[in-house]
C-alpha positions in Angstrom: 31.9 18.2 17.5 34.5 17.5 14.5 33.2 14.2 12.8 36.5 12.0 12.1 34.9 8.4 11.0 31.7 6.4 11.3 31.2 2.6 12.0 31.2 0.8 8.5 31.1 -2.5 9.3 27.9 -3.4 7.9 28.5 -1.9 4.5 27.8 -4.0 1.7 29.4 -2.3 -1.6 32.0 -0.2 -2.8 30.6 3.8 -2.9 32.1 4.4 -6.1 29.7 7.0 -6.7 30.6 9.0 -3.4 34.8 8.3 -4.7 33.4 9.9 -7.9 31.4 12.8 -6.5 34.8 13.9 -4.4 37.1 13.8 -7.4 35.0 15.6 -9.6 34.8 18.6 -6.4 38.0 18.0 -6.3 39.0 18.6 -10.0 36.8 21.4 -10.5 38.6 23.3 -8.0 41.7 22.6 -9.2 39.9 24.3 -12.3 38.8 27.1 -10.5 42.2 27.7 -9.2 43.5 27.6 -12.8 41.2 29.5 -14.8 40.0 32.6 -11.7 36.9 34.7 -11.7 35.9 34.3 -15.0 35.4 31.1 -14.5 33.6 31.3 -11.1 31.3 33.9 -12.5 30.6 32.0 -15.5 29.4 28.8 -13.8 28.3 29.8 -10.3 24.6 29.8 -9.8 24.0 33.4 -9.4 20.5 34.4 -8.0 20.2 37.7 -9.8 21.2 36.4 -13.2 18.8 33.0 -13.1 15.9 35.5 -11.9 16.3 37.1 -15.1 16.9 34.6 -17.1 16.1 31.1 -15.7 16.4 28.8 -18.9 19.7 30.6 -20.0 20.9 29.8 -16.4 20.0 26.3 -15.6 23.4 24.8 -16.2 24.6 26.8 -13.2 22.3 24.9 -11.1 24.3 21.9 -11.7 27.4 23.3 -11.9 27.6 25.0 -8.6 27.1 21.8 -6.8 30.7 21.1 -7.7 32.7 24.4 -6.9 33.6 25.6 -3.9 35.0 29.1 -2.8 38.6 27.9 -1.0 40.5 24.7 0.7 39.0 24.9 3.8 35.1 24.9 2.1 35.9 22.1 -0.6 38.3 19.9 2.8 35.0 20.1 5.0 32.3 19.3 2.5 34.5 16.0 1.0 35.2 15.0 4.8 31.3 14.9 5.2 30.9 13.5 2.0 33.6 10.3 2.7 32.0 9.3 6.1 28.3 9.8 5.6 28.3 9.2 1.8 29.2 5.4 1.5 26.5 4.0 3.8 23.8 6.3 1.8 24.9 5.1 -1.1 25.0 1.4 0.1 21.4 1.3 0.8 20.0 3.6 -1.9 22.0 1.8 -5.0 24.7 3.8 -7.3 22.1 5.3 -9.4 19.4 6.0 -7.1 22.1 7.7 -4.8 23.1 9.5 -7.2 19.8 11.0 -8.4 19.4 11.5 -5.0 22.6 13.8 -4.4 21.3 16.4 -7.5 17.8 16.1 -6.7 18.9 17.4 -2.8 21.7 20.0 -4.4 18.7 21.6 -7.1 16.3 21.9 -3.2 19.3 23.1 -1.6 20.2 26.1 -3.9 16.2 27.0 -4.4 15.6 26.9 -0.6 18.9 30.1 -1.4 17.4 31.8 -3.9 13.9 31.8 -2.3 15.7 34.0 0.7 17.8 35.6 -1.7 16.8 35.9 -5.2 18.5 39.5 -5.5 21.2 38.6 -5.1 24.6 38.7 -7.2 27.1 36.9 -5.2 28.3 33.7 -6.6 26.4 30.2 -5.2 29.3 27.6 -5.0 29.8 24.4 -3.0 28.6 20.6 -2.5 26.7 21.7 0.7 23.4 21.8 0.3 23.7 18.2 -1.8 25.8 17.1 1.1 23.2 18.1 3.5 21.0 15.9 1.9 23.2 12.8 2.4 23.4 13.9 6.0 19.3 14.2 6.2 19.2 10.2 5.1 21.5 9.7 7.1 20.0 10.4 10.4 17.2 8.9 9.3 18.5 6.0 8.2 21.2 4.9 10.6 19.9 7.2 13.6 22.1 4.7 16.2 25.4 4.4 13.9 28.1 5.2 16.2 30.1 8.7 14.8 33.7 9.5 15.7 33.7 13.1 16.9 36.7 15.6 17.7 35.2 16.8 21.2 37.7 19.0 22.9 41.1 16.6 23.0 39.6 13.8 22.8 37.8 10.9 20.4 34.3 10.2 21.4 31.5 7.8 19.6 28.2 9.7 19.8 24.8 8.2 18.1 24.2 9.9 14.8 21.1 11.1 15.8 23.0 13.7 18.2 26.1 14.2 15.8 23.6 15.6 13.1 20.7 16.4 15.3 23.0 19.2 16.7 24.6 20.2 13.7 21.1 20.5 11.9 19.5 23.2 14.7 22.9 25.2 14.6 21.7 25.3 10.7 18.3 26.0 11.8 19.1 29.2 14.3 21.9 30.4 11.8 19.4 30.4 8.5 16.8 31.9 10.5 19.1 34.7 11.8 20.5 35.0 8.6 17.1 35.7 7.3 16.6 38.4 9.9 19.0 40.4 9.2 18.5 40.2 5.4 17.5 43.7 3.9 18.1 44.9 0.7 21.4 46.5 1.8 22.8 42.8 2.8 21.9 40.6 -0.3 24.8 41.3 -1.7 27.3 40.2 1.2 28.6 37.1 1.2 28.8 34.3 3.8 27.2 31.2 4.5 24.3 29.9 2.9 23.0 28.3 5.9 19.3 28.0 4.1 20.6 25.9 1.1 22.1 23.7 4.2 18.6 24.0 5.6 16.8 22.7 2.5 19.5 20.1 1.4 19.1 18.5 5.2 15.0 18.5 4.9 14.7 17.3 1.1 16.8 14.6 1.8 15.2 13.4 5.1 12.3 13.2 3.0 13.4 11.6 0.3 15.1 9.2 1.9 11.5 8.7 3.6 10.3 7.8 0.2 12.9 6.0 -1.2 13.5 3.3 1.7 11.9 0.0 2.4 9.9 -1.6 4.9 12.8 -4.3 4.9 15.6 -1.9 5.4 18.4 -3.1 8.2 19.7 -0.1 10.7 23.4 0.2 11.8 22.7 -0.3 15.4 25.7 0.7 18.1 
């Protein structure tokens, strides 16, 4: 299931912090691109080196929220970003949003480096933060009608079965990953399905916290 859209109609602002967030990614790729592996290793979030040195390496928890590690990683993550983003961002405010989006990338890459803290592969990406958006947003607008890629064709599926799904494939993947984890492996890369994990989590319970007893729901 290949999200394409999501039903904005009741939208009230203009998410210029989610326009901000993607062209930010977006530039600091371009960066990447420019300036190579010293660059990456530089600013990645690198378990290993923040285990042993964690003030020297606190920038890179911030940093690594807005590299990613090729086209196809940086074109999924701002996808997610545009159609969930804007109607987080509506009910949370620009600011609160915003603190929201760090606060669930910093859960995301601890929930990592809890699995892995060994490690010296390079942490990149706006996943785990993006995870977070999606974790308010299934709690938020559980019945908000998703356009999904299924097969050939365009189908509108509740929220709450786009994400649910896409949340337990995180689940079963982070636990399997875990698994197979062994001293051997912790320096392979792949996908860090457990900084998806914790993103998804911190911001479903944030967004717990942070939402009213007034709030409206996108209803199909």
């Amino acid at each position: 299931m290949f999200p394409l859209g999501d039903d904005n109609s009741a939208r009230r602002t203009t998410p210029y912090v989610t326009y901000a967030l993607i062209a930010i990614n977006v530039l600091v790729f371009l960066l990447e691109l420019q300036e190579g592996d010293a660059f990456i290793q530089q600013w990645a979030f690198i378990p290993a080196r923040f285990s042993a040195d964690p003030y020297g390496n606190i920038p890179t928890l911030f940093t690594a929220m807005f590299m990613h590690g090729g086209w196809m990683h940086l074109g999924g993550n701002m996808l997610y970003l545009w159609i969930f983003g804007d109607n987080v961002e509506d009910r949370f405010g620009h600011l609160k949003y915003l603190i929201f989006y760090l606060v669930a990338g910093l859960a995301a890459t601890f929930a990592q480096y809890l699995v892995l803290p060994g490690s010296n592969i390079p942490n990149v990406g706006a996943s785990g933060a993006i995870a977070g958006v999606l974790g308010a947003y299934l709690l938020m607008f559980p019945r908000a009608r998703v356009n999904v890629l299924f097969g050939r064709d365009v189908v509108a599926m509740p929220a709450i079965v786009v994400l649910g799904f896409w949340i337990v494939l995180q689940l079963f993947s982070g636990v399997g990953s875990i698994a197979y984890t062994d001293e051997s492996t912790q320096d392979m890369g792949g996908v860090a399905y457990m900084a998806h994990v914790g993103g998804f989590f911190a911001g479903f319970l944030m967004a717990f916290l942070f939402r009213g007893a007034g709030d409206r729901q996108i209803s199909s």
